[in-house]
C-alpha positions in Angstrom: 166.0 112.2 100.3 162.6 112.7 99.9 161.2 111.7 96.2 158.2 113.3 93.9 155.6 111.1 93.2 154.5 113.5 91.0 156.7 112.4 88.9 157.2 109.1 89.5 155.6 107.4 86.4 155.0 103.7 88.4 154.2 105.5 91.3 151.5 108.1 89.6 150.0 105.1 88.2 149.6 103.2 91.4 148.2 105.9 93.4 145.6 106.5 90.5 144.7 103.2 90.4 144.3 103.0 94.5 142.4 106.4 93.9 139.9 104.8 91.5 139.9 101.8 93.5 138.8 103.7 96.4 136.4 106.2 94.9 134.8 102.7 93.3 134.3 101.6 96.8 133.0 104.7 98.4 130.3 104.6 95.7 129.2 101.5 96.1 128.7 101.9 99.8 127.2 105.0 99.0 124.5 102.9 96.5 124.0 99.9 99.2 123.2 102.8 102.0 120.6 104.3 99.6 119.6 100.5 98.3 119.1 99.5 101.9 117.4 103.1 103.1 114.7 102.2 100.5 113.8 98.3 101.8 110.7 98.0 103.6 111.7 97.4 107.8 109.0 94.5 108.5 108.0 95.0 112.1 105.8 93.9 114.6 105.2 93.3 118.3 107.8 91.1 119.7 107.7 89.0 122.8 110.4 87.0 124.0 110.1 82.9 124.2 112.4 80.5 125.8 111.6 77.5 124.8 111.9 75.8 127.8 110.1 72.0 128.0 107.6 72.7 130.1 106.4 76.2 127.9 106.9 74.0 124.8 104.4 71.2 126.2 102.2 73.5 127.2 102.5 75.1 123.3 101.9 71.5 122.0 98.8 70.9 123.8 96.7 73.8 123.0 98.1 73.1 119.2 96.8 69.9 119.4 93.2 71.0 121.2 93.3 73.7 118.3 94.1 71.2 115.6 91.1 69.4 116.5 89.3 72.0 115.9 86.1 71.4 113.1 86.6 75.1 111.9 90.1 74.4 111.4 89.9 70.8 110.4 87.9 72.3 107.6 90.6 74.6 106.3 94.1 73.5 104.5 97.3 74.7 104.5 98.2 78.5 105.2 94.4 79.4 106.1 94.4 76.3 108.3 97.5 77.3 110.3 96.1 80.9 110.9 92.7 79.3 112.2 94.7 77.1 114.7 97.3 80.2 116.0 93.7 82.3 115.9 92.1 79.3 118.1 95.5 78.7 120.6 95.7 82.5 121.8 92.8 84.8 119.6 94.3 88.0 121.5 98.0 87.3 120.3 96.4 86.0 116.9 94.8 89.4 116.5 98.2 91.4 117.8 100.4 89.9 115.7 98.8 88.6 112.5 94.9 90.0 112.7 96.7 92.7 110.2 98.8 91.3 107.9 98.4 87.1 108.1 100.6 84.7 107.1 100.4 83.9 102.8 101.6 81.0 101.3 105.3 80.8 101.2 106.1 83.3 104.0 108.1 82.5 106.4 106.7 83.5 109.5 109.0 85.6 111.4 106.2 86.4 113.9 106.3 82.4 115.5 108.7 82.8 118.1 106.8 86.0 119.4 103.6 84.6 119.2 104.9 81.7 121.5 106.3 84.0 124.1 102.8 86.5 124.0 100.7 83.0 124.2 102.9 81.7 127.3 103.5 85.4 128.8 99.2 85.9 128.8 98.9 81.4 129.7 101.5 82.2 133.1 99.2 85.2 133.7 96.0 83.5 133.7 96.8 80.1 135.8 
């Protein structure tokens, strides 16, 4: 026996509600694909790092020359971190942040690729 939803009054109900359910649903998809069409892709050159021990020491130690720096020692907080990264690799400094440098608060999504440009160009050079 097959039975009518049509006129099944719980039934009717239930598949409206589903239906509205759905149609909700497919909407707000529709509004996060459009919200997330309109958000600004951030993008930039990236460079892989491993951050092996030796690439990190070798990382450390032109942070520290840098950090001794008396143009950077002259600077404070975000302006004194984009002298050292300028001063630790100036050609990866200008690819990455010359552009668009780092502001207060930001968190720099560019660090890990600056590390693998700096030790990519260091490995290149010794």
């Amino acid at each position: 026996m097959v039975m009518d939803v049509r006129n099944h009054p719980v039934l009717t109900q239930f598949m409206l509600v589903v239906y509205i359910q759905l149609l909700l649903l497919h909407s707000g998809k529709q509004e996060s694909i459009k919200s997330a069409k309109n958000i600004p892709r951030y993008s930039f050159k990236e460079y892989s790092y491993v951050a092996l021990p030796k690439y990190e020491t070798y990382f450390q130690e032109f942070q520290s020359a840098c950090k001794q720096n008396p143009s950077c020692q002259l600077l404070e907080g975000v302006d004194r971190l984009n002298c050292i990264r300028e001063c630790i690799s100036p050609t990866c400094y200008i690819e990455l942040y010359q552009g668009d440098k780092l502001e207060i608060g930001e968190i720099d999504v560019r660090f890990e690729s600056f590390k693998g440009c700096f030790i990519q160009r260091g490995i290149r050079r010794g």
